[in-house]
C-alpha positions in Angstrom: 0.0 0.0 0.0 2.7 2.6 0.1 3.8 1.9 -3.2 2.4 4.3 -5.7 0.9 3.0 -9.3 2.9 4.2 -12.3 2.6 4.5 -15.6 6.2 2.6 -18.2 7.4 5.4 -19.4 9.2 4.7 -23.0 11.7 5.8 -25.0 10.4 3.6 -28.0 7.2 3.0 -27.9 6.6 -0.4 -26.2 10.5 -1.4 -27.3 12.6 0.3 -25.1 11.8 1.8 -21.7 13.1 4.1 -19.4 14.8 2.5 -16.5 15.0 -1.1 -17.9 16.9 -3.2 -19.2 16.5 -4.3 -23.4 18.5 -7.1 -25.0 18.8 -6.6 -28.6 20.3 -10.1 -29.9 21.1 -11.4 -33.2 23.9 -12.9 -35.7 27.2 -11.2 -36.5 26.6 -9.1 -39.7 22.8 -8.7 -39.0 22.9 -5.0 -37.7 22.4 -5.2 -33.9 25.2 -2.4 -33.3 23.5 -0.3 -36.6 20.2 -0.5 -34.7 21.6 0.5 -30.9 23.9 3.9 -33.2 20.1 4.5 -34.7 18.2 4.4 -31.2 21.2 6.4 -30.1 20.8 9.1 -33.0 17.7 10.2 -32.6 17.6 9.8 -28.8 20.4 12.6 -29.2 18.5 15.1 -31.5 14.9 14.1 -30.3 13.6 12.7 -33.7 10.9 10.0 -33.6 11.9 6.0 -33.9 9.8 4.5 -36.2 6.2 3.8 -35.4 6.7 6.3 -32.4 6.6 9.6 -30.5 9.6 12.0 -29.9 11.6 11.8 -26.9 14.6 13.7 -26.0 17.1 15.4 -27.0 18.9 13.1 -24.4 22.7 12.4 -23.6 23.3 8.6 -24.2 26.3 6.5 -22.5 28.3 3.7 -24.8 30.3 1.1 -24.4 31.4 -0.7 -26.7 34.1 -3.4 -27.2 34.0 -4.5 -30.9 33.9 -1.3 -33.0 36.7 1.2 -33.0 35.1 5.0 -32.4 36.8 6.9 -35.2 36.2 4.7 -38.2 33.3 3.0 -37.4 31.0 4.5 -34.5 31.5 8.1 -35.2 31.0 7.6 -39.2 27.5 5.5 -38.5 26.7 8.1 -36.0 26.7 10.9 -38.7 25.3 8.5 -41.3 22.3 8.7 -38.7 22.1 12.3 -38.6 22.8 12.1 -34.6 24.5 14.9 -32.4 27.9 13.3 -31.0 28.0 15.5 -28.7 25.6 13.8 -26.9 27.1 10.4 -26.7 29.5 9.3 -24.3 32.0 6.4 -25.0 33.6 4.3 -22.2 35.4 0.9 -22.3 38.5 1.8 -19.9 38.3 3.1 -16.5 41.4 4.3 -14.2 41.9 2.7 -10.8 44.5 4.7 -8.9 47.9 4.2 -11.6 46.0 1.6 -13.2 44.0 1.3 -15.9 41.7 -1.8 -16.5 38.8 -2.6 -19.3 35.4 -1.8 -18.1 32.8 -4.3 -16.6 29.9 -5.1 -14.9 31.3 -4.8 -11.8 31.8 -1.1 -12.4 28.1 0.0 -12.2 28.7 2.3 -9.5 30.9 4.2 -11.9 28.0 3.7 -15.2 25.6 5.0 -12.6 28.2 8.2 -12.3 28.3 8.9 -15.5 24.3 8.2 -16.4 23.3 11.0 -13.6 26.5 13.3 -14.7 24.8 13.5 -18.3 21.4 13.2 -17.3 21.4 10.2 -19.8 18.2 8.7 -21.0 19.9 5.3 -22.3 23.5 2.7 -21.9 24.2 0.8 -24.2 26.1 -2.3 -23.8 27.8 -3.5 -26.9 28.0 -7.0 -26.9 27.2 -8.1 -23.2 29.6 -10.5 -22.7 32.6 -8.2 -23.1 31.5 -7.2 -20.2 30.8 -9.3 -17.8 34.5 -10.0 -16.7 35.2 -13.1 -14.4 31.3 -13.9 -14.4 30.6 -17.1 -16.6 28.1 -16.4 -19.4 26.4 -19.6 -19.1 26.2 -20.1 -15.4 22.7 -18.8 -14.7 24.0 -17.2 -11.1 26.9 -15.8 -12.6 24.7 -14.0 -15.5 21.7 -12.9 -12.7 24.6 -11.7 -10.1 26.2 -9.8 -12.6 23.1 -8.1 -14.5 21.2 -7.6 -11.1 22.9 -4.6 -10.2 22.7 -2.6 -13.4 19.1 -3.3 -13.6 18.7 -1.8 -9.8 21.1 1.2 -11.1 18.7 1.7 -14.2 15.5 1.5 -11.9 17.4 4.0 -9.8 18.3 6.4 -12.7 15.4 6.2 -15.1 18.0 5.5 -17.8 17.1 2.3 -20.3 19.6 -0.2 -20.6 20.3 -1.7 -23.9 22.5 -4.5 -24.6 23.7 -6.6 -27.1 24.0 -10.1 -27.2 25.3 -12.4 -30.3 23.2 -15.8 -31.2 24.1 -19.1 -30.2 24.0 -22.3 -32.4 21.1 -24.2 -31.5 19.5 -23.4 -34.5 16.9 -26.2 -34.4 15.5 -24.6 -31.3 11.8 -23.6 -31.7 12.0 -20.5 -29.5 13.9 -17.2 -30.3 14.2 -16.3 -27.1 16.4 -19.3 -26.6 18.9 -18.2 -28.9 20.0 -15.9 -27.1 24.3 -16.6 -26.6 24.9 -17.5 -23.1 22.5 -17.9 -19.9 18.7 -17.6 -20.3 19.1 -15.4 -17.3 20.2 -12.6 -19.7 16.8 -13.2 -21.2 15.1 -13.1 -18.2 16.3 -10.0 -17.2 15.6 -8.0 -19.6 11.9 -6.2 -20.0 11.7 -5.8 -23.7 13.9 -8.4 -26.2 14.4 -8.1 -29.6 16.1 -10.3 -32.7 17.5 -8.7 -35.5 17.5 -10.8 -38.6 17.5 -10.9 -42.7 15.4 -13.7 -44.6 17.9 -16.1 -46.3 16.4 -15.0 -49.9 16.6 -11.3 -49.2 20.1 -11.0 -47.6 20.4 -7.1 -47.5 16.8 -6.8 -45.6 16.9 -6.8 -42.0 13.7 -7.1 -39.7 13.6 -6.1 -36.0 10.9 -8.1 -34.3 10.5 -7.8 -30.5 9.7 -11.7 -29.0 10.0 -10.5 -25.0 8.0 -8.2 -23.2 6.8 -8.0 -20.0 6.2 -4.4 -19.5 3.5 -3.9 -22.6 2.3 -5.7 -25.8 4.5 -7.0 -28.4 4.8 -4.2 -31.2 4.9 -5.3 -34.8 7.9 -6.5 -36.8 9.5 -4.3 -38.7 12.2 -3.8 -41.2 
């Protein structure tokens, strides 16, 4: 009785909503990290996503361990029509004289640097770069690690995206158990999405949210 009724806010209309955590999964090469520098681009300059109202302008934090930031990030970012000002990359943090590569276990510094922008989203890109000595497959590991930054985003109001490769149990009738490593990193996230091209039309990618337990399940779309 002393907890007050409210209303999911979103970002992205029943896709991505503020202070949860999203998993965004797919194969290499299908666009997970083109999607997460599109959500970021117009988070930054307030345009609409697809299917969806305004929100923002908002700052939006980044980390991200496979694509280099000059050549790659920055260049997509533009592509997007996104202000980079607005986006914060991190992958190395400073401990005393020594400087280490970011992980989970450093929420209480993601959580620093979500309230010093105000930022509406962090994005994790892929997860598992991340997750340092936990073991991606051991369900404790996964829940113990991703625990905390879901608390941090509840906390902050910022959404929490991350990205996840596919594993190879491609006879599997689900989706949502294709996601690479523990099903706790389904689990924990609110909203889930794959990413994905038909075999027979290579260059066209669909985004199609299978998860959600915040709101209905929006259509696919490409």
């Amino acid at each position: 009785s002393d907890v007050q009724p409210e209303r999911v806010q979103w970002i992205w209309d029943h896709r991505i909503a503020r202070g949860k955590p999203v998993l965004i999964m797919g194969n290499p090469g299908q666009g997970k990290s083109m999607l997460t520098i599109a959500i970021a681009a117009a988070v930054t300059t307030g345009a609409p996503l697809p299917g969806s109202r305004a929100f923002g302008p908002a700052d939006v934090i980044l980390a991200s361990a496979e694509d280099a930031l000059a050549d790659t990030i920055r260049p997509r970012l533009d592509a997007a029509g996104g202000d980079p000002s607005r986006v914060h990359a991190v992958s190395i943090v400073r401990r005393g004289d020594r400087e280490s590569f970011l992980t989970l276990e450093d929420v209480d510094l993601l959580e620093k640097l979500v309230i010093k922008h105000a930022a509406a989203v962090l994005m994790i890109d892929p997860l598992m770069a991340f997750l340092g000595k936990a073991d991606a497959h051991r369900d404790q590991d996964v829940r113990t690690a991703i625990s905390p930054l879901a608390k941090m985003a509840e906390r902050t109001g910022a959404a929490v995206v991350v990205v996840v490769h596919m594993n190879k149990q491609a006879s599997t009738s689900s989706a949502l158990y294709r996601s690479g490593g523990s099903i706790g990193i389904v689990g924990a996230a609110r909203t889930a999405f794959l990413v994905a091209g038909p075999p027979e039309d290579p260059d066209r990618k669909v985004r199609a949210c299978v998860k959600s337990n915040i709101g209905p399940l929006p259509p696919a779309s490409a």
